[in-house]
C-alpha positions as a Markdown table, in Angstrom:
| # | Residue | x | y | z |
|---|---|---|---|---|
| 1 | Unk | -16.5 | 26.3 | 10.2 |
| 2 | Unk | -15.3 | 23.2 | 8.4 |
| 3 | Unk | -12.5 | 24.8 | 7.4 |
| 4 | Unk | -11.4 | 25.6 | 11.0 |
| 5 | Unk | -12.5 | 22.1 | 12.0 |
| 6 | Unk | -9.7 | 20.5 | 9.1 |
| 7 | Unk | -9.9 | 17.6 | 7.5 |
| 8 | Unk | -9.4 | 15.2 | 11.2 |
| 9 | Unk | -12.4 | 13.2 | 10.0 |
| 10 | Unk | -13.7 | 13.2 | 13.6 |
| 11 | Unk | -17.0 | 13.8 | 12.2 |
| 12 | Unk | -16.9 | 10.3 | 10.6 |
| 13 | Unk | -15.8 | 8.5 | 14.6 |
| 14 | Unk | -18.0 | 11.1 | 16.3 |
| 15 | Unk | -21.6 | 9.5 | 13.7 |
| 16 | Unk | -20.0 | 5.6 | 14.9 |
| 17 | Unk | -20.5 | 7.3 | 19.0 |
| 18 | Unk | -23.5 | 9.6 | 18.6 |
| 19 | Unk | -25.5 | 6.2 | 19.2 |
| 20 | Unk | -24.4 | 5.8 | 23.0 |
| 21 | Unk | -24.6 | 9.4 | 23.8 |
| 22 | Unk | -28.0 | 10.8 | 25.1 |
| 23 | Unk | -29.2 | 13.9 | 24.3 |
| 24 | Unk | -28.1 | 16.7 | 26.6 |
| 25 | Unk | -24.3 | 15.3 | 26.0 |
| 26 | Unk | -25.6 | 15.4 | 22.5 |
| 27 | Unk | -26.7 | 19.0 | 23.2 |
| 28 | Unk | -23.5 | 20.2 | 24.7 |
| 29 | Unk | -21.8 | 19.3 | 22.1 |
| 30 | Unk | -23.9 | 21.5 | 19.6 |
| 31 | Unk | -23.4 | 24.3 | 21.9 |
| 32 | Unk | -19.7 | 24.0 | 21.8 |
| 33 | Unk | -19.1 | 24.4 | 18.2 |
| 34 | Unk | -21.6 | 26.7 | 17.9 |
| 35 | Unk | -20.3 | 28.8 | 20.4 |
| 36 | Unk | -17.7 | 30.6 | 18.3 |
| 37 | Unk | -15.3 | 30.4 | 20.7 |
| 38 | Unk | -12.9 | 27.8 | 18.3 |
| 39 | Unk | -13.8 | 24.3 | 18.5 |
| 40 | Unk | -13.5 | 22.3 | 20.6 |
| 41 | Unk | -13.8 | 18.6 | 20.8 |
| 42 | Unk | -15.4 | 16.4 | 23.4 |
| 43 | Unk | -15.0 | 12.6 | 23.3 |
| 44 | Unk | -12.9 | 9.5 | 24.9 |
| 45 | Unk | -12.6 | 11.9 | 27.8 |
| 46 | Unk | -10.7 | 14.3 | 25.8 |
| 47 | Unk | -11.6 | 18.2 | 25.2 |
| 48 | Unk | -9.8 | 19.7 | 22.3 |
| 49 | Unk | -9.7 | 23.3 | 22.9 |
| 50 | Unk | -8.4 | 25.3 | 19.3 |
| 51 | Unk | -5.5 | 27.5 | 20.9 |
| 52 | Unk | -5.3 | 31.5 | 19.8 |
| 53 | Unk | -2.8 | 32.7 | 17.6 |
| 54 | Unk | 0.5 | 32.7 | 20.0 |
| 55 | Unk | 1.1 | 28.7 | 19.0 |
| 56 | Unk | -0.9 | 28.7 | 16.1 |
| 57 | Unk | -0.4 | 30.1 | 12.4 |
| 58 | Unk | -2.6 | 30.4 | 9.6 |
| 59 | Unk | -3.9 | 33.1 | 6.6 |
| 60 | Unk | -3.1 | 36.0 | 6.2 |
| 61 | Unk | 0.2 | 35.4 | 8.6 |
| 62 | Unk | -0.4 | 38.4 | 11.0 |
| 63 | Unk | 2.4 | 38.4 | 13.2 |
| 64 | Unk | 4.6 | 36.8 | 11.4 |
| 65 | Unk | 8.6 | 38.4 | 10.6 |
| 66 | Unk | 12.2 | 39.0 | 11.8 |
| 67 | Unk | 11.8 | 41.1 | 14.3 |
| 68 | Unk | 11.4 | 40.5 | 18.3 |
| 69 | Unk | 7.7 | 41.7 | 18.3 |
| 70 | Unk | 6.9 | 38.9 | 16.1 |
| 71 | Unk | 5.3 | 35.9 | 17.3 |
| 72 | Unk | 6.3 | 33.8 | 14.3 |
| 73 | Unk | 10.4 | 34.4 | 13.0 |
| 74 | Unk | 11.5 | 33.8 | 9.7 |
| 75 | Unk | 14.9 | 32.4 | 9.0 |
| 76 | Unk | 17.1 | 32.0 | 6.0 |
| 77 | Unk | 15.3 | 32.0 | 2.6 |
| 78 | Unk | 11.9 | 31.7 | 4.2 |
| 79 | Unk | 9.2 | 34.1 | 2.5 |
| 80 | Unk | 6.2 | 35.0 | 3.5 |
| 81 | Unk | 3.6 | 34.9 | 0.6 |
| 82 | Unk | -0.2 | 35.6 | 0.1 |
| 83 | Unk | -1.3 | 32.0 | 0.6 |
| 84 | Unk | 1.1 | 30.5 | 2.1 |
| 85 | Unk | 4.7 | 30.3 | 3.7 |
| 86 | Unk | 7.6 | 29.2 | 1.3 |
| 87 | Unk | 10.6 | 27.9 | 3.3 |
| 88 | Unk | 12.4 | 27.3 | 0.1 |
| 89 | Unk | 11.9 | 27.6 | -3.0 |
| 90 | Unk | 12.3 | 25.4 | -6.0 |
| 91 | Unk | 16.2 | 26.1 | -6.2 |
| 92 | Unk | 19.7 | 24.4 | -5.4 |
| 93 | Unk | 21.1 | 24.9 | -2.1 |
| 94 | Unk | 18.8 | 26.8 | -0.3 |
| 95 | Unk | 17.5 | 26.7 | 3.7 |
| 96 | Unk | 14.5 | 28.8 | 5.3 |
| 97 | Unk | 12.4 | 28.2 | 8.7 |
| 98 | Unk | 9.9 | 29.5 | 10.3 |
| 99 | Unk | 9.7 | 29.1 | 14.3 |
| 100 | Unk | 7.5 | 30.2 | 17.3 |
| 101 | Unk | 8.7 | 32.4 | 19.6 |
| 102 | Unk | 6.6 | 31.4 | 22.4 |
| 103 | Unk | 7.6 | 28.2 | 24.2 |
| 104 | Unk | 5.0 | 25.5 | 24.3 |
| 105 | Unk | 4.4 | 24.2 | 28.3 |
| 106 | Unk | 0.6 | 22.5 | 27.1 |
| 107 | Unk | 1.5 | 18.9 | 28.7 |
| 108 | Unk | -1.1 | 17.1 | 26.1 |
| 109 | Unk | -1.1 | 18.7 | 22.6 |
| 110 | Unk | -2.1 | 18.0 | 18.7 |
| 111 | Unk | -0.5 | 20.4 | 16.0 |
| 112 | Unk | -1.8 | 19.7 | 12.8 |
| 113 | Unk | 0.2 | 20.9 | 9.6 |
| 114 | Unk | -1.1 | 22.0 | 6.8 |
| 115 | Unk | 1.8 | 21.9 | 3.7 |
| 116 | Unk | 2.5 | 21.4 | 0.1 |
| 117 | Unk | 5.6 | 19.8 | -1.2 |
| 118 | Unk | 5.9 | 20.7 | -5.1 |
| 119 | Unk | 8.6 | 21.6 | -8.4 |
| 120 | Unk | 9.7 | 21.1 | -11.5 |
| 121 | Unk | 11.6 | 17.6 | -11.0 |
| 122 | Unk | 10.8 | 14.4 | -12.0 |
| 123 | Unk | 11.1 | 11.1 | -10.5 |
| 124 | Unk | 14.1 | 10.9 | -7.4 |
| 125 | Unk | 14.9 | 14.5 | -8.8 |
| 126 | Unk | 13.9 | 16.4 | -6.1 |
| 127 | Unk | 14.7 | 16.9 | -2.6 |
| 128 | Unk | 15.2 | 17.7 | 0.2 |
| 129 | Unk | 11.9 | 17.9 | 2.3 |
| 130 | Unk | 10.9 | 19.5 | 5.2 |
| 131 | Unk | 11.1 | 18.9 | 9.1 |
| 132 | Unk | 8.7 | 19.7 | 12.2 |
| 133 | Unk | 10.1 | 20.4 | 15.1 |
| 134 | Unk | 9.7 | 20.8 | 19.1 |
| 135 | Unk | 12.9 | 21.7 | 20.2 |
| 136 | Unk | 14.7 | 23.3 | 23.2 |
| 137 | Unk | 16.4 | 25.5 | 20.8 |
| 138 | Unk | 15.2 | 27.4 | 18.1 |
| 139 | Unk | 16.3 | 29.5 | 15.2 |
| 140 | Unk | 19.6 | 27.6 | 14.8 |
| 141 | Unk | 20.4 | 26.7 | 10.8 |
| 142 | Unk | 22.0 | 23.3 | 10.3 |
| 143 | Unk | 22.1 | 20.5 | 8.2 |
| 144 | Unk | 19.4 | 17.9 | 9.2 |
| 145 | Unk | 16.5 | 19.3 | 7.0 |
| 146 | Unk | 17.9 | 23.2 | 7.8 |
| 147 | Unk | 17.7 | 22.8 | 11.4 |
| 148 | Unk | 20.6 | 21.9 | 13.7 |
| 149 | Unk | 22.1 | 18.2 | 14.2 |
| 150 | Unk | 22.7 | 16.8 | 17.7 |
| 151 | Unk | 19.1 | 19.1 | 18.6 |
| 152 | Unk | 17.3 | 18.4 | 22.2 |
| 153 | Unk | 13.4 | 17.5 | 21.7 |
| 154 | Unk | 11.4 | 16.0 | 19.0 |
| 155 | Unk | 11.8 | 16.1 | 14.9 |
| 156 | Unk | 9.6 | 14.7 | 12.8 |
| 157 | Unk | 10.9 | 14.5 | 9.1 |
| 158 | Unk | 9.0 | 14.5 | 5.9 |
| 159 | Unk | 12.2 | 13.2 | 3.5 |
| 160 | Unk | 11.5 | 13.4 | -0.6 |
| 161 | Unk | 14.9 | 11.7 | -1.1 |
| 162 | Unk | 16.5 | 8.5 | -0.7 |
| 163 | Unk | 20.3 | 8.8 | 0.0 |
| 164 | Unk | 20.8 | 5.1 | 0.9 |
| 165 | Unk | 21.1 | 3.8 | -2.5 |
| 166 | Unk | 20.8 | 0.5 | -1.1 |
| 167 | Unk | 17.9 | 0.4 | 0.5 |
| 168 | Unk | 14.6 | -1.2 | -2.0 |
| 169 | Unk | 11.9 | -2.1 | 0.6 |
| 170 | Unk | 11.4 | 2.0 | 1.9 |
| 171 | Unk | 9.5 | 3.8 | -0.9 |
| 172 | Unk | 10.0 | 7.7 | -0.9 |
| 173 | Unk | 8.6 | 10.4 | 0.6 |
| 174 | Unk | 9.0 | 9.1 | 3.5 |
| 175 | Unk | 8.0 | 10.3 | 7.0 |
| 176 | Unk | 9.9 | 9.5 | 10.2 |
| 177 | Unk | 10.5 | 10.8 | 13.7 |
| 178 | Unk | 13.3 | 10.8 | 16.1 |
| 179 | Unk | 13.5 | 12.0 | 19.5 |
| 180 | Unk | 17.1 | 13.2 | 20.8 |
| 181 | Unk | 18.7 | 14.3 | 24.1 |
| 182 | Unk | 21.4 | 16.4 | 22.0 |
| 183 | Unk | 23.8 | 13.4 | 21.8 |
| 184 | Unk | 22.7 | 11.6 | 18.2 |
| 185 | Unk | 23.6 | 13.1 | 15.0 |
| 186 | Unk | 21.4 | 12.0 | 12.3 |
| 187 | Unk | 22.7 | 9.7 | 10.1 |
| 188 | Unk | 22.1 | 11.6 | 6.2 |
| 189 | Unk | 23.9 | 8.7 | 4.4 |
| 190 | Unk | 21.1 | 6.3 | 6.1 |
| 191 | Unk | 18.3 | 8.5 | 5.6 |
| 192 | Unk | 18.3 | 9.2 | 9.5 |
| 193 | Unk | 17.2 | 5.2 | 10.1 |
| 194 | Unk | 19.7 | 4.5 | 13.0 |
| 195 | Unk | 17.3 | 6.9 | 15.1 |
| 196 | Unk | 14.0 | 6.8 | 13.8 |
| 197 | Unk | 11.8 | 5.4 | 16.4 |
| 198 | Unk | 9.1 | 4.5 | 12.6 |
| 199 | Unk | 7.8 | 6.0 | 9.6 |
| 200 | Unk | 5.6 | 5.5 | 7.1 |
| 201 | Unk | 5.7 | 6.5 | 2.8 |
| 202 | Unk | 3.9 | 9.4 | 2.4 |
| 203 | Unk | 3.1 | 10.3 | -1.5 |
| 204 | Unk | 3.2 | 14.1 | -1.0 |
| 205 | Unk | 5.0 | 15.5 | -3.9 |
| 206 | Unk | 2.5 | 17.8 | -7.0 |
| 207 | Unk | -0.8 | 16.7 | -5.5 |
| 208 | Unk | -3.9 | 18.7 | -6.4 |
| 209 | Unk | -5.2 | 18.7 | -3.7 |
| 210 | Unk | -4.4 | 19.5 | 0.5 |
| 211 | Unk | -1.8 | 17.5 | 2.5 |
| 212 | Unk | -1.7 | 17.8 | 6.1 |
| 213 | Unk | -0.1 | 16.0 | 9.0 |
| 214 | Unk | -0.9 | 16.0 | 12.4 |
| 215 | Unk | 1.6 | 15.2 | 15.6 |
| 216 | Unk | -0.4 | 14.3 | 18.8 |
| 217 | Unk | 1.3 | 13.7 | 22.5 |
| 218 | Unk | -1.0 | 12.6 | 24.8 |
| 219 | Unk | 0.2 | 10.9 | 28.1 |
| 220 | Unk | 3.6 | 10.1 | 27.0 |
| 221 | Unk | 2.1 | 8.4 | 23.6 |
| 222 | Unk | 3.4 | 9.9 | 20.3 |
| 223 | Unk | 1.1 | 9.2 | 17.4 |
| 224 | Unk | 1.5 | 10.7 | 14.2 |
| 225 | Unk | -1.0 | 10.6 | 11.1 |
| 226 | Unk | -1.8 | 12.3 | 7.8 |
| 227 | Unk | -4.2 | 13.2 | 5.7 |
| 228 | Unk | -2.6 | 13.0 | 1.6 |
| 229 | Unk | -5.1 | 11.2 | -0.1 |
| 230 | Unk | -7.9 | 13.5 | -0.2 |
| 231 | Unk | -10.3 | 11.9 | 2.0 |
| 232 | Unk | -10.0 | 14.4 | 5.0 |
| 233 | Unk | -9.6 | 11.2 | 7.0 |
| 234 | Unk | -6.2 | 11.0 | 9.4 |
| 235 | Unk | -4.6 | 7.5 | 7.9 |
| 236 | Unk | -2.2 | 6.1 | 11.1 |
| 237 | Unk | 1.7 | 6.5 | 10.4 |
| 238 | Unk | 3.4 | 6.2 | 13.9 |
| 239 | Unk | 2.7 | 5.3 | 17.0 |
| 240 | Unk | 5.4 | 5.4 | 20.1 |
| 241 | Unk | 4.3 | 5.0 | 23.5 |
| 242 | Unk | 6.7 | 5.9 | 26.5 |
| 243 | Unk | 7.7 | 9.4 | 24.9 |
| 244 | Unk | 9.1 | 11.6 | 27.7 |
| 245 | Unk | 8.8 | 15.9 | 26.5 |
| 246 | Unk | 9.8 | 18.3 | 28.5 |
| 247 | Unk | 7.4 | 21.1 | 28.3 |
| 248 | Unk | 8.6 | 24.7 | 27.5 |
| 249 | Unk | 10.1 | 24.0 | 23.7 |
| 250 | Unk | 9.8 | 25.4 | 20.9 |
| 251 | Unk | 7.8 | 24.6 | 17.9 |
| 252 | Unk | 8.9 | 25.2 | 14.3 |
| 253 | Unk | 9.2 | 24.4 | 10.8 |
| 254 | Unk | 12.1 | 24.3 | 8.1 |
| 255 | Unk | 13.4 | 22.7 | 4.9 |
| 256 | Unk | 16.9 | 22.6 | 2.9 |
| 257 | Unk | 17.6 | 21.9 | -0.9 |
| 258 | Unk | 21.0 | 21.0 | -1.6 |
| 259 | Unk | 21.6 | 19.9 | -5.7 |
| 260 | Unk | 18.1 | 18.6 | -6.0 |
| 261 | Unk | 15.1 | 21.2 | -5.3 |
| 262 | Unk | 11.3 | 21.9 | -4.6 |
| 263 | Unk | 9.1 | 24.1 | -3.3 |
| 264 | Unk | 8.8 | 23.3 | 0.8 |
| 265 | Unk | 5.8 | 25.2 | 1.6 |
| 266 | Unk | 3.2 | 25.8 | 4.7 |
| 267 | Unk | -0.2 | 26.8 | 4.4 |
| 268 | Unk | -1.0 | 26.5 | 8.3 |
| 269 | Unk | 0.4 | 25.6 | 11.7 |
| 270 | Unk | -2.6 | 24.8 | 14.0 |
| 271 | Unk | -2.0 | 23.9 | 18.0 |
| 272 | Unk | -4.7 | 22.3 | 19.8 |
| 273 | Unk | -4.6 | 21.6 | 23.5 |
| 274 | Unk | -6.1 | 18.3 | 25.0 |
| 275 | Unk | -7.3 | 18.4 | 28.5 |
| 276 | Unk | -7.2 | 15.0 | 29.4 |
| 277 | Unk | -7.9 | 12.7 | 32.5 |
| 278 | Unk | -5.2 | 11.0 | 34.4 |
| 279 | Unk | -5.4 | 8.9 | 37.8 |
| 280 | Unk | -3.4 | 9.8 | 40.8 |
| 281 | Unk | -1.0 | 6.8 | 39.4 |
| 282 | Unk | -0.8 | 8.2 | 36.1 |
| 283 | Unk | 0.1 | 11.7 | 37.9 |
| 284 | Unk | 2.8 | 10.0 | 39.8 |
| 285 | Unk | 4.4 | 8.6 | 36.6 |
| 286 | Unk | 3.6 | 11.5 | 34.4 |
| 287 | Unk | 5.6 | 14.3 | 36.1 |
| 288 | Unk | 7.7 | 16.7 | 34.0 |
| 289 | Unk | 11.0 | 15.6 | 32.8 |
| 290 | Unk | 14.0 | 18.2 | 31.9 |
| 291 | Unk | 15.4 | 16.0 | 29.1 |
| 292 | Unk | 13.8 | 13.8 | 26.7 |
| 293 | Unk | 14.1 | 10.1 | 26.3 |
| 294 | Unk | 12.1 | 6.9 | 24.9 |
| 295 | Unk | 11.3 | 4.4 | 27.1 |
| 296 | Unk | 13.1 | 1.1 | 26.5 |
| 297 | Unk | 15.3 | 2.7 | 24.1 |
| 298 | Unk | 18.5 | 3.6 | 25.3 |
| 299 | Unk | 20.1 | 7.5 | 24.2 |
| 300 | Unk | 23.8 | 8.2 | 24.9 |
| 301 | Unk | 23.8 | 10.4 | 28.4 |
| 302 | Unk | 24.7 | 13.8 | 27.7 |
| 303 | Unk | 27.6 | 14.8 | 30.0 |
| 304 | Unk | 27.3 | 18.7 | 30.6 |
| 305 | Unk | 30.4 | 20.7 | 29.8 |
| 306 | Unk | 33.0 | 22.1 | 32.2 |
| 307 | Unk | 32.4 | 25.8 | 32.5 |
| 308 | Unk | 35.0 | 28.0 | 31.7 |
| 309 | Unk | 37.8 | 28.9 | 35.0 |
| 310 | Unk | 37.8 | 32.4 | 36.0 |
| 311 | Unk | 41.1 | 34.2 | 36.5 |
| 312 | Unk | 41.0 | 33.7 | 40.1 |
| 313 | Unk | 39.7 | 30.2 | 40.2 |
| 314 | Unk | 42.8 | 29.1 | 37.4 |
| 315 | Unk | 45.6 | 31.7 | 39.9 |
| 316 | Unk | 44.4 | 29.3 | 43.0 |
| 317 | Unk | 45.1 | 26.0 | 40.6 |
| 318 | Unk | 48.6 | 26.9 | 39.8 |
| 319 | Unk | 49.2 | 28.5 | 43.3 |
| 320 | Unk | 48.4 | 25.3 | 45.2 |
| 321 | Unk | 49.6 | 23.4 | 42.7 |
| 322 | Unk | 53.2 | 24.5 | 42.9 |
| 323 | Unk | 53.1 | 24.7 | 46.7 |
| 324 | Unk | 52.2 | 20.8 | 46.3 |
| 325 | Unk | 55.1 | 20.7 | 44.2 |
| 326 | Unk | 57.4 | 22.1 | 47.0 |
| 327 | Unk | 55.9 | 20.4 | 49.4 |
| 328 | Unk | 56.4 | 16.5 | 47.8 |
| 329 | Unk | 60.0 | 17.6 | 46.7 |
| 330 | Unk | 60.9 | 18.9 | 50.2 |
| 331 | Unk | 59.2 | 15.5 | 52.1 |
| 332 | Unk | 61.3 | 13.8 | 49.2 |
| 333 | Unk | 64.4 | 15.1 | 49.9 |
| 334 | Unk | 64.1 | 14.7 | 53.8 |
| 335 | Unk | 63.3 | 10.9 | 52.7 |
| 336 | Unk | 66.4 | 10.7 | 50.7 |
| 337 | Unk | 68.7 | 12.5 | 53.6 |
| 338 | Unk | 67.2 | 9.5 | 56.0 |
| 339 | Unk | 68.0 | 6.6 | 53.8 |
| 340 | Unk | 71.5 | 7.7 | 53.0 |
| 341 | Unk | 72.3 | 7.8 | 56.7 |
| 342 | Unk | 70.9 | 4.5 | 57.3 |
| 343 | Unk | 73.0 | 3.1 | 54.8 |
| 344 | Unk | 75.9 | 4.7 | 56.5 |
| 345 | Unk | 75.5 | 3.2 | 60.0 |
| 346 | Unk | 74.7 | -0.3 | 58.1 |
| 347 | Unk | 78.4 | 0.1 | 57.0 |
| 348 | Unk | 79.8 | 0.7 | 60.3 |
């Protein structure tokens, strides 16, 4: 069961509230997680409910492959291995992902990621890391982290390797986050910091021991933590408040290596769903939005593109067009006609 539970530490904050609990709360509790029905969480209000398998991924990768029937898709040089899920491996210009194919419309959620970042280079030898995404699209390769630039959702980056030489104050791996309403690219010379709404270093690289990192959105509040030192406690990274998601993206995972290289891989992918309490206030200002956006930051509106003219639509342009075209030279040359012969009579 512990392994289920992962290391959240919410053992540790639940022994700090035991105290004010009594002891049929106390006793609900027990009957929850004993229940076998996945865990599920009850504190602050909140119920954490452990999702079944179509949002969640984890040994021995049932359902996972290229075809339509599968509820995980692989993409690029992503491989599907006895233990985990390699995205890429430890090799120059490589680029593999691994995306749901069940859009996500939980309005509070917590995925928690289970990974390994590893290989054979030394120090600021290695790159490029891995992303996490909740995007409107999926399955589209691309050059931020083997996903596509200018995306629509979230992406939360995990980056191995400093491009902005420099930069001395940010110590890598570093992890950051960016929300975008498809009209940012991110900045690679700048390590993405034009957009980044924080981040955090994150030693990840040839531990012995499990790394995870968990996203949680609960009532427009983005917090993201992990767990690298071994101490299956969450340590805070990020913390946004004012993040507006639509609901009914996608989630996935993916990596690139370019001349640098490691190992990008995923042990587990693990969706919980948080039931939590709002006032009829909070309902008023929490209602679904169809792009997203960060409060008091301002994102470049998108402007949506013209569609295409059909053959009939672009025949009536040209058709009225020219008949304007008649028209203004006709009423032009009746103009004309009446000017000359008032310049005629002025003579006479």
């Amino acid at each position: 069961m512990a392994a289920a539970l992962g290391p959240s530490g919410w053992w540790q904050r639940w022994r700090r509230r035991l105290s004010a609990w009594d002891g049929s709360r106390m006793l609900l509790l027990l009957l929850l997680l004993g229940s076998g029905q996945g865990p599920r969480r009850v504190w602050a209000g909140q119920t954490f409910e452990y999702l079944k398998r179509e949002h969640s991924l984890s040994k021995p990768y049932q359902g996972v492959g290229t075809g339509s029937s599968s509820l995980w898709n692989l993409m690029g040089n992503a491989m599907v291995m006895t233990q985990y899920i390699r995205l890429t491996p430890d090799m120059q210009s490589k680029q593999g992902a691994l995306w749901n194919r069940v859009p996500c419309f939980l309005r509070d959620w917590e995925l928690q990621v289970h990974f390994k970042i590893h290989g054979q280079g030394k120090k600021n030898l290695h790159g490029d890391g891995l992303a996490i995404w909740y995007t409107k699209d999926r399955m589209q390769p691309g050059p931020v982290f083997g996903n596509m630039d200018k995306f629509v959702g979230l992406g939360v980056f995990v980056d191995t390797y400093p491009n902005e030489e420099k930069q001395q104050e940010r110590v890598f791996p570093y992890i950051s986050a960016m929300v975008n309403n498809g009209s940012l690219s991110y900045d690679h010379e700048r390590d993405g910091r034009p957009t980044e709404l924080g981040g955090c270093t994150a030693i990840v690289r040839n531990l012995h021991y499990d790394t995870f990192l968990v996203i949680r959105y609960v009532k427009r509040h983005l917090t993201i933590m992990m767990d690298i030192d071994g101490k299956h406690e969450w340590r805070d990274c990020i913390e946004v408040p004012g993040v507006r998601l639509p609901r009914g993206y996608y989630f996935g995972t993916s990596s690139i290596t370019g001349d640098l290289s490691d190992n990008h891989d995923v042990i587990s992918l693990k969706l919980f769903e948080l039931t939590v309490e709002r006032t009829p206030e909070e309902e008023k200002l929490h209602r679904d939005v169809f792009l997203p956006s960060v409060d008091n930051m301002k994102l470049p509106e998108m402007t949506a593109p013209l569609p295409p003219l059909g053959g009939l639509a672009l025949f009536l342009i040209v058709f009225f067009s020219l008949v304007f075209s008649v028209f203004a030279i006709v009423i032009g040359i009746i103009l004309y006609n009446k000017w000359q012969e008032q310049s005629r009579k002025r003579f006479y």
